[in-house]
N, C-alpha and C positions, 0 to 999 in steps of 0.2 A: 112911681119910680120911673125914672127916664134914663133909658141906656142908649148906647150910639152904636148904628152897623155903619158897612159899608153897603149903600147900593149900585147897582150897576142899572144903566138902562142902553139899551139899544133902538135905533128903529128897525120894523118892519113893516116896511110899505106904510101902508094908513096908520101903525100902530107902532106903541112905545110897547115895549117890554122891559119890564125891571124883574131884578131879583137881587137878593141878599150874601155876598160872601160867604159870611158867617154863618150864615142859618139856611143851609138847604132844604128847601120844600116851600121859603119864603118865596112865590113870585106873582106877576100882577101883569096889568098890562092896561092900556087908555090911551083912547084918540088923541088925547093931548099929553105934553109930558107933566103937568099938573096930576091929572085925572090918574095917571100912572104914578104917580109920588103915593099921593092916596092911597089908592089900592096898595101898594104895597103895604104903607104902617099898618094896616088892617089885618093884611095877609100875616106880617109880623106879629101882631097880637094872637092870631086863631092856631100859628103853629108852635109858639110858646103854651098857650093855655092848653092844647093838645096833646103836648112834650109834657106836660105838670102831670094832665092827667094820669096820660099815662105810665109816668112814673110812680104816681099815685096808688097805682091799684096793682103795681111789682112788688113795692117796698110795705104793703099793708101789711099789719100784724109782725113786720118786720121792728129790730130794735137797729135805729138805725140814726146818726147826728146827721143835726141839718145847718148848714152853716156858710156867710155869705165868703166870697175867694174873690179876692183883685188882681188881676193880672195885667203886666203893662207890656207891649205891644212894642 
């Protein structure tokens, strides 16, 4: 499944920093601005799986719908 954020990247000094609009706690950083794209879709992945989790283990034994929401922007 492929979804789209906004990233933001900056320099600092030697170094790019990126992070995520949408998804705080998303950020990254790399000597190059490549190396910093990277890092972030990664970063993106580990704080969604994070976020599952631990919704996961709120809503356990819970009776609860799960169900996909489109929102347009």
């Amino acid at each position: 499944m492929e979804r789209r954020f906004t990233a933001v990247f900056e320099r600092d000094g030697e170094w790019w920093i990126g992070y995520v609009e949408e998804l705080p706690g998303a950020n990254a950083q790399g000597r190059t601005l490549e190396e910093a794209r990277e890092s972030l879709k990664e970063a993106i992945k580990l704080v969604i799986e994070a976020y599952r989790e631990i919704l996961k283990q709120d809503i356990e034994g819970e009776a609860v719908i799960r169900e996909e929401i489109m929102v347009s922007i």
